[in-house]
C-alpha positions as CSV (number, residue, x, y, z in Angstrom):
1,X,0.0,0.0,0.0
2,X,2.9,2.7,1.4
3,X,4.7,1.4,-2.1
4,X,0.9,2.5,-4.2
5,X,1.2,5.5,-2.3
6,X,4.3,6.7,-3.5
7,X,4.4,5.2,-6.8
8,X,0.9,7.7,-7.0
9,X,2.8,11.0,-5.2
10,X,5.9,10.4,-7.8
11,X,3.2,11.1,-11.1
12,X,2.2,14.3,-9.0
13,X,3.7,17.4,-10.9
14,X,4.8,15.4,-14.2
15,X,2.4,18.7,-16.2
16,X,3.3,21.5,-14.5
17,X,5.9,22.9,-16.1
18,X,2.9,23.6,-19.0
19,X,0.8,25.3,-16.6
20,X,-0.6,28.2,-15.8
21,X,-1.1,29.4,-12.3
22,X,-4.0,30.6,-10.7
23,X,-5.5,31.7,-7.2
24,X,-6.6,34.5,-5.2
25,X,-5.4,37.0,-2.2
26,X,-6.5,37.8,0.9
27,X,-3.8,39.3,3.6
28,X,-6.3,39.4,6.6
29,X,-4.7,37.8,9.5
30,X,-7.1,34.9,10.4
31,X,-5.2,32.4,11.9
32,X,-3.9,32.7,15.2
33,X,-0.6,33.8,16.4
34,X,1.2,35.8,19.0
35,X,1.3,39.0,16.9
36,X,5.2,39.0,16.9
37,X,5.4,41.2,13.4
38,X,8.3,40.2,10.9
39,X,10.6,42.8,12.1
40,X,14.6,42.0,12.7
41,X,13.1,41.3,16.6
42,X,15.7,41.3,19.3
43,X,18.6,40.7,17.0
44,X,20.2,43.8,16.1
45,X,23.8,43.2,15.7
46,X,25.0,44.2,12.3
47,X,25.5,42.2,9.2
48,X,28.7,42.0,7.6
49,X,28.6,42.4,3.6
50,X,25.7,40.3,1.8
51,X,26.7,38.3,-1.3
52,X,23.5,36.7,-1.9
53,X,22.0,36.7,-5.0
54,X,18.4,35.2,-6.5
55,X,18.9,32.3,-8.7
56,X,20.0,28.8,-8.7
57,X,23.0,27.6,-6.8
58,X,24.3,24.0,-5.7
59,X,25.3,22.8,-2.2
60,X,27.2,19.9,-1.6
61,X,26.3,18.1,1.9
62,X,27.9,14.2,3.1
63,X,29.1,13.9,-0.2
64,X,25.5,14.8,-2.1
65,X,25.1,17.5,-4.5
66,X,21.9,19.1,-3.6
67,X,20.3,23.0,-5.0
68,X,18.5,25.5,-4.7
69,X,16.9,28.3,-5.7
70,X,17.0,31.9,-3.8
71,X,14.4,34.4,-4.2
72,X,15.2,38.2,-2.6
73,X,12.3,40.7,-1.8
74,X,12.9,44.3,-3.3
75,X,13.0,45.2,-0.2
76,X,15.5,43.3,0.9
77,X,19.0,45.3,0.9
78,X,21.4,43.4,3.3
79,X,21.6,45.7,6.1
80,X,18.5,45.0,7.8
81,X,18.1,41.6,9.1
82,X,15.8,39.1,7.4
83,X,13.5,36.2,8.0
84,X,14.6,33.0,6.2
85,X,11.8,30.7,4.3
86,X,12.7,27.1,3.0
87,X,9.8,25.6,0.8
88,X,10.2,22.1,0.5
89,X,9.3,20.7,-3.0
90,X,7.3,17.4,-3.5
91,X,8.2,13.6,-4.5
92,X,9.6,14.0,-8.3
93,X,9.1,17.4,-8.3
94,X,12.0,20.3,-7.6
95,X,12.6,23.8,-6.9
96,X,11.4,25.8,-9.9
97,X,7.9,23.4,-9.5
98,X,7.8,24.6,-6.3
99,X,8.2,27.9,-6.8
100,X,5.6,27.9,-9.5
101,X,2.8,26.0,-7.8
102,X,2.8,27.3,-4.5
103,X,3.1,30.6,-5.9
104,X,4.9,32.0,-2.9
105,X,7.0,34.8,-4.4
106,X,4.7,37.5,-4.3
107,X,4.0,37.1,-0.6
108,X,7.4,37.1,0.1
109,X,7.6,40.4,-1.8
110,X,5.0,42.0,-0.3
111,X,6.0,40.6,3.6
112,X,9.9,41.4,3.2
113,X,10.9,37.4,3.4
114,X,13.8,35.9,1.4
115,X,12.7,32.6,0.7
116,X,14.9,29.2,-0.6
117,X,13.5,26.5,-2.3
118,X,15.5,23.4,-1.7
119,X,16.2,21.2,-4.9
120,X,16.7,17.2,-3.8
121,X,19.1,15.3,-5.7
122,X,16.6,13.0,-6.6
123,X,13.6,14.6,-6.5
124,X,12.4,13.1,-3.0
125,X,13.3,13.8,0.6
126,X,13.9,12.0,3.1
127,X,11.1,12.4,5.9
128,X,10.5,8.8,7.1
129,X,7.8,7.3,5.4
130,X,7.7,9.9,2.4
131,X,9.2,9.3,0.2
132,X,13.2,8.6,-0.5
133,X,13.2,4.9,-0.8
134,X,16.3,4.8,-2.8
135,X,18.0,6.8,0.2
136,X,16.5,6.0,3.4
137,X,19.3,6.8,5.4
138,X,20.2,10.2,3.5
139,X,20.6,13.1,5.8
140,X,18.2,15.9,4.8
141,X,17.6,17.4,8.0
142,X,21.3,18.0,8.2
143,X,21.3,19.4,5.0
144,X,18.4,21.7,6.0
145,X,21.1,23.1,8.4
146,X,23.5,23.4,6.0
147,X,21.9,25.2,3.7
148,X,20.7,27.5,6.4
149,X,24.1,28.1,7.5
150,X,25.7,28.6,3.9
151,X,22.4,31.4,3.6
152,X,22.9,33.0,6.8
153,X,26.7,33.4,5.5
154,X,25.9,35.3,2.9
155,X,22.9,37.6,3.3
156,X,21.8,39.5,6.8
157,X,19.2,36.6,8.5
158,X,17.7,37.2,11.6
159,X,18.4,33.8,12.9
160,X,15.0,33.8,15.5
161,X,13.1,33.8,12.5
162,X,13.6,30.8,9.7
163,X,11.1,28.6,8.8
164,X,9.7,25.7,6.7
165,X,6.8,24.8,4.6
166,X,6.3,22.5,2.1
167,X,3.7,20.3,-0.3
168,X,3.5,16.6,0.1
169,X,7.1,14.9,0.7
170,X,8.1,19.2,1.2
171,X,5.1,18.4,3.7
172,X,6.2,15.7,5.5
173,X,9.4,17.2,5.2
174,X,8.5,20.0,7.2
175,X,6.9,18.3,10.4
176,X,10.5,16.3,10.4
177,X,12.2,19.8,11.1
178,X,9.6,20.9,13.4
179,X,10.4,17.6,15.2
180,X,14.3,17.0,14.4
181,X,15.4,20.8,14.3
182,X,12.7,22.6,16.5
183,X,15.9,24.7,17.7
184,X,16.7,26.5,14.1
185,X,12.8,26.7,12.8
186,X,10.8,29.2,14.3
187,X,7.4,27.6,12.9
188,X,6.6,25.0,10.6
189,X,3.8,25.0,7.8
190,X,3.1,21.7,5.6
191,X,0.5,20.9,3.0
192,X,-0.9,18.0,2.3
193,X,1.9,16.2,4.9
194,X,2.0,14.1,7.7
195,X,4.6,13.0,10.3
196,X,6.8,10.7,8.6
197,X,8.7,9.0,11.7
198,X,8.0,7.6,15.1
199,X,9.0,9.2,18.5
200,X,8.5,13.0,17.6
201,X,10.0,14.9,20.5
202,X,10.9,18.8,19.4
203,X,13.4,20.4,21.4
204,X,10.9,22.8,22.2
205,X,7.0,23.2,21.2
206,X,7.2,24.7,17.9
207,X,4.0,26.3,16.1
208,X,2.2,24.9,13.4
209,X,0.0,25.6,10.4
210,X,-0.6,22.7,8.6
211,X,-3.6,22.4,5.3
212,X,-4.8,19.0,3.7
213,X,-8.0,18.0,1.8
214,X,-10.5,15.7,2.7
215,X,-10.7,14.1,-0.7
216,X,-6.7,13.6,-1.0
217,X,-6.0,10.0,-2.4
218,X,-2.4,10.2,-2.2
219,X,-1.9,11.2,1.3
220,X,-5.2,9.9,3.0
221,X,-6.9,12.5,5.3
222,X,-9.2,9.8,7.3
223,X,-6.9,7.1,7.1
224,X,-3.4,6.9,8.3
225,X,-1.7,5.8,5.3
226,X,1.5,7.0,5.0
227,X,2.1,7.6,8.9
228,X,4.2,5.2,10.9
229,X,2.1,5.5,14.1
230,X,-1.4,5.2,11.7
231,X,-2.3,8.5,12.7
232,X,-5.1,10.5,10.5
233,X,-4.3,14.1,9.6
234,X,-7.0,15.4,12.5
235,X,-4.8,12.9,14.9
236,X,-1.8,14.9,13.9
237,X,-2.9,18.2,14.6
238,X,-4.1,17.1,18.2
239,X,-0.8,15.1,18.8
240,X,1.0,18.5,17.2
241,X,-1.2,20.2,20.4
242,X,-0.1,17.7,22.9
243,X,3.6,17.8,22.3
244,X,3.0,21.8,22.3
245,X,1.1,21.6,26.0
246,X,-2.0,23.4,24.6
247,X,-4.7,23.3,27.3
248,X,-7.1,25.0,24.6
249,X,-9.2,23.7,21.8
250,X,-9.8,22.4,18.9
251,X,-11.5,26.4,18.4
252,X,-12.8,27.2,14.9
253,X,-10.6,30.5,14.0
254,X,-11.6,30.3,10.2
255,X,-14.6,29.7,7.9
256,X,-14.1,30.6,4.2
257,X,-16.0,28.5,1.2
258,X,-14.8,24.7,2.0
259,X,-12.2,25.7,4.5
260,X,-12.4,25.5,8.1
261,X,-9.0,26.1,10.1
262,X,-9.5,24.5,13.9
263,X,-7.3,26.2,16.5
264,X,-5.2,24.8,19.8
265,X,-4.1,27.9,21.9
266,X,-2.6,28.4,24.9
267,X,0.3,26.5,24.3
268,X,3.8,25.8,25.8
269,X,6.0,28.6,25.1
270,X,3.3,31.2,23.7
271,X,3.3,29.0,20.5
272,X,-0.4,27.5,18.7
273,X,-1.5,24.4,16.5
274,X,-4.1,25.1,13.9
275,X,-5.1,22.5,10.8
276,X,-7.2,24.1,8.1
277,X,-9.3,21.3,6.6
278,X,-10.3,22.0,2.9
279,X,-13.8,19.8,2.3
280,X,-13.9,17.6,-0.1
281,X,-10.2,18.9,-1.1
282,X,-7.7,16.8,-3.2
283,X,-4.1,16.5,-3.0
284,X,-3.3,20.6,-3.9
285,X,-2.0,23.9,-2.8
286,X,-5.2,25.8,-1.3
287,X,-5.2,29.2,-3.7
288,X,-4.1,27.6,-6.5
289,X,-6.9,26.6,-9.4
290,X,-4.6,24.4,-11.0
291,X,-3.6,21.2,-9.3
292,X,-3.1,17.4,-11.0
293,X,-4.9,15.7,-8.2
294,X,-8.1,17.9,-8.1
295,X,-10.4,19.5,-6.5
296,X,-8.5,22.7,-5.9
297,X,-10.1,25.5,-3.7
298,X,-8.6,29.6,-4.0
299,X,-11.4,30.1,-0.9
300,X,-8.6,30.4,1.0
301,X,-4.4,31.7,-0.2
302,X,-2.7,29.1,1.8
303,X,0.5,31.2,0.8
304,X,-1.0,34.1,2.4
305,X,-2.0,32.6,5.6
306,X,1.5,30.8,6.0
307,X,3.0,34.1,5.7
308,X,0.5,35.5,8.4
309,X,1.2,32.8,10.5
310,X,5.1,33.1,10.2
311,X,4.9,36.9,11.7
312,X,3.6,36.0,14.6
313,X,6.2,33.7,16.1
314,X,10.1,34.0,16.5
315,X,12.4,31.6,18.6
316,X,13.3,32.4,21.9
């Protein structure tokens, strides 16, 4: 079954580099947070000279060549200091696919965010269950923190304020650096992911945003295909709220069209859980009209929201 699954998330984004794009915007602040602004926070010491440019670039890690792609905001002028985005592609897809379908740029333009889009080696990552099977003991969370480190060389980060996202193995990528590297990532945002390994223990209750369709056949909502512990994606939003010590919720804190975002607040360290169900949703980037494994919904920009969400919390 785990083999059908992947075999299904590997023929995910074989058209999109034909397709158009598509979705809608809405920058109201909806789902909850702490209100922490994307400002450079407490860290004020100056940056040295900033060499980083957009584009493509490699990085070679335990003797694998991986990429990726760097996108600066206008704003961005490397004095002031910077909050960091990775956005994890999916399984056979990369960094440009990425870039495309979660159409993330022009939130990071408008929020002041330099964002990297990781490229694998070979087009999966390594987050337990999902999805490298030809390298199941590759590194990628240390990778994650080299390419961190090898960006913070070279442009003015504020180091309280990095974070991850991704869609589908960039998904499940994501909750394994909220759970592996809770110490460098801020906040963690996944679509259409799940918890890929056993015994998640974050070095400290991280927030999380996570979105998934009901109707997703590749990476079952109801089910828990795909999980190591069997857990359904509504099971890992509440164990998300019990490693985070949340004493409230599930709260509704969003109704839009077929999206309704469930809340846990009053968490461990000021952080919150929320997971923003899209009804009757496939296996697709909420804001986006065009997905291979449909229904799509644009009621709600997960882009948008993500970006929201990332403003409100810093590390301590």
């Amino acid at each position: 079954m785990v083999g059908g699954r992947l075999s299904q998330l590997g023929a995910l984004f074989l058209a999109w580099s034909a397709a158009a794009c598509g979705g809608s915007e809405d920058s109201s602040p909806t789902i909850p947070g702490d209100g922490g602004g994307v400002d450079s926070g407490e860290i004020t010491a100056p940056c040295g000279p900033s060499s980083l440019a957009g584009g493509t670039f490699s990085l070679s890690f335990a003797g694998v060549e991986y990429g990726y792609l760097v996108h600066l905001p206008p704003s961005y002028d490397g004095m002031k200091r910077t909050p960091l985005v990775l956005n994890w592609h999916g399984l056979t897809s990369n960094a440009q696919q990425q870039e495309f379908f979660s159409n993330f740029d022009p939130v990071a333009d408008d929020e002041g965010l330099i964002v990297v889009y990781p490229n694998s080696p070979d087009a999966s990552w390594n987050a337990g269950t999902c999805c490298a099977s030809n390298a199941p003991t590759r590194d990628d969370v240390g990778f994650a923190r080299a390419l961190v480190a090898e960006i913070s060389s070279k442009a003015c980060i504020d180091p309280k304020r990095i974070y991850a996202m991704g869609m589908s193995n960039g998904g499940f990528m994501s909750f394994r650096l909220g759970c592996d590297a809770a110490d460098l990532f801020a906040a963690i945002a996944p679509v259409a992911g799940k918890i890929g390994i056993t015994g998640c223990q974050p070095a400290r209750p991280i927030p999380l945003l996570a979105f998934h369709g009901t109707a997703d056949t590749l990476v079952a909502y109801s089910t828990g295909g795909l999980s190591p512990d069997m857990l359904t994606v509504p099971d890992t939003a509440r164990k998300w709220a019990e490693l985070d010590a949340c004493t409230k919720g599930p709260d509704v804190s969003l109704e839009r069209g077929n999206v309704r975002c469930e809340a846990w607040s009053s968490c461990q360290g000021g952080t919150s859980v929320t997971l923003c169900t899209v009804d009757g949703g496939g296996h697709c980037w909420p804001g986006q009209s065009f997905c291979p494994y449909p229904p799509s919904t644009v009621d709600v920009d997960a882009s948008r929201e993500i970006a929201t969400f990332f403003k409100s919390f810093k590390l301590p």
